[in-house]
C-alpha positions in Angstrom: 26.6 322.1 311.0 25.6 323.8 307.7 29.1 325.5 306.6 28.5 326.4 303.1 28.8 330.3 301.6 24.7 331.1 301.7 21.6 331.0 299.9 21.9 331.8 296.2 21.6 335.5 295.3 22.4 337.8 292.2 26.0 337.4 293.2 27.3 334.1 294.8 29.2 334.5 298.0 32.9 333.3 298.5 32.8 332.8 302.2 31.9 330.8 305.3 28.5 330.7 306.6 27.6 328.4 310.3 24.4 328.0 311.4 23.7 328.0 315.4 26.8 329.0 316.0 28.4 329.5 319.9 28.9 333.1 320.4 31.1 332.0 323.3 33.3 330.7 320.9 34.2 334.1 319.7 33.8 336.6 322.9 36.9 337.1 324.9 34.6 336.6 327.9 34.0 333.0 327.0 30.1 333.1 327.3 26.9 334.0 325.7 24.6 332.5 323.6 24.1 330.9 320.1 24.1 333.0 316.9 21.5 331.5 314.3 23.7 332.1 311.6 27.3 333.3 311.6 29.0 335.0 308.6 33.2 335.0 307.4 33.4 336.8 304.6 35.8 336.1 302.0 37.0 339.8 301.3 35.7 343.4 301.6 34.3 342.7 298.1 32.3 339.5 299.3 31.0 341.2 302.0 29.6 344.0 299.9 27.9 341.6 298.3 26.8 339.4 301.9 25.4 343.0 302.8 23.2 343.4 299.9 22.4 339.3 300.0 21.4 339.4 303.7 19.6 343.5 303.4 16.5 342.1 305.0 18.1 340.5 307.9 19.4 341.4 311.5 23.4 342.1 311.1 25.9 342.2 313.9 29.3 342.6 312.8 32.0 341.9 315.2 35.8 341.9 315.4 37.3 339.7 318.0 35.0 339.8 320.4 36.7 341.8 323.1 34.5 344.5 324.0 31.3 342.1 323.5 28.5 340.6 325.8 26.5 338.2 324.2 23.3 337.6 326.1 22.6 333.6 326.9 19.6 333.4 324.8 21.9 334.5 321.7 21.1 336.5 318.7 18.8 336.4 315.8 19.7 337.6 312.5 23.2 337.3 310.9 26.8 338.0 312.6 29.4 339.2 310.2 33.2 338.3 311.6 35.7 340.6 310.0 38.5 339.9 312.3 41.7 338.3 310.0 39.2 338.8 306.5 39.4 343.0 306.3 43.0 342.1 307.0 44.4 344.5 304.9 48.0 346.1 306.5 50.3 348.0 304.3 52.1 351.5 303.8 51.0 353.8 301.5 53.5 356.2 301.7 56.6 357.1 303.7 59.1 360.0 303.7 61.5 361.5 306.7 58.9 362.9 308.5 55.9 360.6 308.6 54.4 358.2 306.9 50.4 356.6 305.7 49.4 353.2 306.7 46.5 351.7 305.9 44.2 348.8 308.0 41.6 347.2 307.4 39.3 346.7 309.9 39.9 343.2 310.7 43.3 343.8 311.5 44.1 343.3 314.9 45.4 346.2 316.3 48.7 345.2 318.2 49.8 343.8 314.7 48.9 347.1 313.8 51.8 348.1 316.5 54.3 346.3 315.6 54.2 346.5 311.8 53.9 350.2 312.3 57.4 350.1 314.7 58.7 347.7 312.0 58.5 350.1 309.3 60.1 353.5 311.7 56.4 354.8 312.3 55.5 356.1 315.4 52.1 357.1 317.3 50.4 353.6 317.5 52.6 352.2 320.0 49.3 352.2 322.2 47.5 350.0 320.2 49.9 347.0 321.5 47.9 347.0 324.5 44.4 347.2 323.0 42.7 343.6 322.6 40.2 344.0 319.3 40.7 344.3 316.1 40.9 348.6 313.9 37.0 348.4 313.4 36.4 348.2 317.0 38.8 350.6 317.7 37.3 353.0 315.8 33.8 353.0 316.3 34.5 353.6 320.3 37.9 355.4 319.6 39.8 352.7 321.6 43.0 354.1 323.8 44.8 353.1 326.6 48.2 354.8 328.0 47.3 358.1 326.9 46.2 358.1 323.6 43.6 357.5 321.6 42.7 356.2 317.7 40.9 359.0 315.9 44.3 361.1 317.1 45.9 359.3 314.4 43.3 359.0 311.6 43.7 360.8 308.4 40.6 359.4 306.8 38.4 356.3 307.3 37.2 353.3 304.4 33.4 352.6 305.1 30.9 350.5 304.0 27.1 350.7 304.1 24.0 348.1 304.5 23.4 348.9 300.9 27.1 347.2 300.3 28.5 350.7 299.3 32.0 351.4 299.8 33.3 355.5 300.3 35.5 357.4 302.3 34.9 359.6 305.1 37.3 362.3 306.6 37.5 362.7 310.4 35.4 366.1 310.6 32.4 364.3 309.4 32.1 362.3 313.1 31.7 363.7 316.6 35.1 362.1 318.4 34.9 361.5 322.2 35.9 359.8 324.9 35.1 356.2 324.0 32.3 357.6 321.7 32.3 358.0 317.8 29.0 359.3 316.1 28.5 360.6 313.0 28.0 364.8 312.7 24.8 364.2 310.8 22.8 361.5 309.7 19.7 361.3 307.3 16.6 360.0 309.1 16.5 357.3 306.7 20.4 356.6 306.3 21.9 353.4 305.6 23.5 351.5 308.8 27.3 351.6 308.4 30.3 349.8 309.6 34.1 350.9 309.6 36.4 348.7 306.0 39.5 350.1 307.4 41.2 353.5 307.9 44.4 355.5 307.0 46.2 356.3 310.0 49.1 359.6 309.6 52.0 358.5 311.3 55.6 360.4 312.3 58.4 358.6 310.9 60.9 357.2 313.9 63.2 355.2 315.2 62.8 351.2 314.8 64.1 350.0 317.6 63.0 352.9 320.3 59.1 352.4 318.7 59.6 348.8 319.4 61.0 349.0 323.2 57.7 351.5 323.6 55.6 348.2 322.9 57.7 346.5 325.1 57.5 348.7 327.9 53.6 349.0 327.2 53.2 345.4 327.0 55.0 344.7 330.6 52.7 347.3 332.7 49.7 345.9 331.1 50.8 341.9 331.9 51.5 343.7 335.3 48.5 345.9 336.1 45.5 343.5 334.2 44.1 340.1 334.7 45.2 338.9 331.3 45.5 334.9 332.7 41.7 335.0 332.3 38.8 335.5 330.1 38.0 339.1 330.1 36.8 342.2 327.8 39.0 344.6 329.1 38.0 347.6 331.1 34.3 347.0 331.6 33.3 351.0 332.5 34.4 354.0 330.9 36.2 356.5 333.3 34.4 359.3 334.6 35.7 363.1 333.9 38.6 363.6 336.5 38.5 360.2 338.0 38.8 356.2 337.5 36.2 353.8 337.1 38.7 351.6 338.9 39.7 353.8 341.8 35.8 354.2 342.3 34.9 350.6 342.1 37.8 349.6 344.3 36.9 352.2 346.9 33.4 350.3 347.0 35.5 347.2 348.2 34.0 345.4 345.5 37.4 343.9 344.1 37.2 340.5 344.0 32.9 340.5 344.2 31.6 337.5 342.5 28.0 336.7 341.5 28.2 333.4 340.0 31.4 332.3 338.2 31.8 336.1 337.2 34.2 338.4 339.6 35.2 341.6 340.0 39.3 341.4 339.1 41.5 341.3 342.1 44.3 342.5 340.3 42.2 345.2 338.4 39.2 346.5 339.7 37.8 347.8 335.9 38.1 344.3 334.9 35.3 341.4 335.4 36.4 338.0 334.8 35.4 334.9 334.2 36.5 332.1 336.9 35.0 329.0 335.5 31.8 328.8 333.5 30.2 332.5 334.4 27.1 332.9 332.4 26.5 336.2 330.4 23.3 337.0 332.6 26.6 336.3 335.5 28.2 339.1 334.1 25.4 341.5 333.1 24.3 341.4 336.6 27.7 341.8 338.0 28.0 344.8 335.9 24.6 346.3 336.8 25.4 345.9 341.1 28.5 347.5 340.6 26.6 350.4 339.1 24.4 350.7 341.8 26.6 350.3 344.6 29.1 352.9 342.7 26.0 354.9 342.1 24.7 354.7 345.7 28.4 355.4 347.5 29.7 358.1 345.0 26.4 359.7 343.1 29.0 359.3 340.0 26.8 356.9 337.6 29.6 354.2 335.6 28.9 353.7 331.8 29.7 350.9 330.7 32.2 350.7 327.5 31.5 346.9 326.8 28.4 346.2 324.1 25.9 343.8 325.3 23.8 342.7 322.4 21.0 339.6 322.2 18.1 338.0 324.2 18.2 336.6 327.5 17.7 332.8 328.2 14.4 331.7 328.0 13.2 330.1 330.8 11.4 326.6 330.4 
């Protein structure tokens, strides 16, 4: 396997390049196909310069792989893997009332938690119990147990396709429900990913901050099928309602279609049992749509991003 940093360009890269490289190595689901070629950057300033390097190429950039489905056929192009490399974490500034950290976006967020609780900063506890890494969590405005990311951003590091690094404030994006879009956006505009962002923080108590995690950590060991591979709540939840309630009403807990299943212990969850294929899980997904769809007239969308080609068939 080729592991060198890339073809030669006006400025040489500093990091890890793979070719035909297992996406199921790097999905929390387990499965999915091969990537042609599969990018760690050094730094943010290496992958400024992998950005402009690889400008006429396909680019997925991915964190841990937790809210991912990889299709079985894989993906073409180039995937950029941030998580531990944007791995900036540090406070910018502190005083009695609240504080300023900064992380980048390959920081994963429960280590954003704790070194938040560490330092008496409070708000983030939530973020113990969500399973990517600050990137992901912004661009779908990640939350669990009542709150939710872009509550606590002051102002966001970004970088472009161009390899462009700025700032953006919070008023300059649309912030939903498990949606993030930016307000306006030239026709011709430059694809952009999430560096990192400056969360606002209240200042607090060490140790109560810390028995929050704790607390938030037991009722999701409790309530979610963390003993296998999963990507975490599969649907978002409709206005006024569960996805989980809805699917579980369905009786579909514990549906399997291949080696993927409907979680017993969570109905929001699919898991994989064995060696579930992604077209296992993409499928499982879809029936649970229509059945929901057919029993409720409530239509699920799904919060998981499923990216590449399906198997080919011989």
């Amino acid at each position: 396997m080729d592991r060198t940093a890339g073809e030669a360009g006006a400025v040489p890269l500093r990091g890890e390049m793979r070719v035909n490289e297992p996406m199921s190595h790097h999905v929390t689901w387990r499965a999915g196909g091969i990537a042609d070629r599969y990018y760690i950057p050094a730094d943010l300033d290496d992958l400024a310069n992998a950005l402009r390097e690889f400008s006429q190429q396909t680019i997925y950039v991915i964190g841990l792989g937790s809210n991912l489905l990889v299709r079985d056929g894989g993906l073409r192009g180039i995937v950029i893997a941030l998580h531990a490399r944007l791995n900036d974490l540090q406070v910018i500034e502190k005083n009695d009332s609240t504080g300023l950290i900064y992380a980048g976006a390959g920081v994963a967020c429960a280590k954003v938690a704790r070194f938040s609780a560490n330092h008496g900063l409070a708000g983030v506890e939530f973020l113990a119990g969500i399973p990517g890494t600050v990137g992901g969590a912004l661009a779908m405005n990640a939350g669990c147990f009542g709150s939710e990311t872009w509550r606590f951003v002051e102002q966001v590091k970004v970088i472009n396709r161009n390899g462009q690094i700025f700032i953006r404030q919070p008023e300059e994006y649309e912030i939903e429900y498990r949606s993030v879009k930016l307000r306006q956006k030239a026709e011709k505009a430059s694809a952009e990913w999430f560096a990192g962002s400056f969360f606002r923080l209240s200042s607090s108590d060490h140790a109560q901050s810390r028995q929050k995690i704790k607390q938030l950590l037991s009722q999701r060991v409790t309530s979610q099928p963390l003993n296998q591979p999963n990507a975490g709540s599969v649907f978002r939840n409709p206005p006024g309602d569960f996805a989980a309630r809805l699917i579980e009403v369905c009786g579909l807990k514990g549906c399997q279609l291949g080696d993927a299943m409907v979680s017993p212990k969570h109905a929001n969850f699919i898991v994989n049992i064995g060696h579930a294929t992604a077209a296992d899980i993409e499928a499982l997904i879809m029936m649970v749509q229509r059945r929901v769809k057919k029993a409720t007239a409530i239509d699920l969308i799904p919060e998981v991003r499923v990216i590449g080609e399906p198997r080919r068939l011989a």
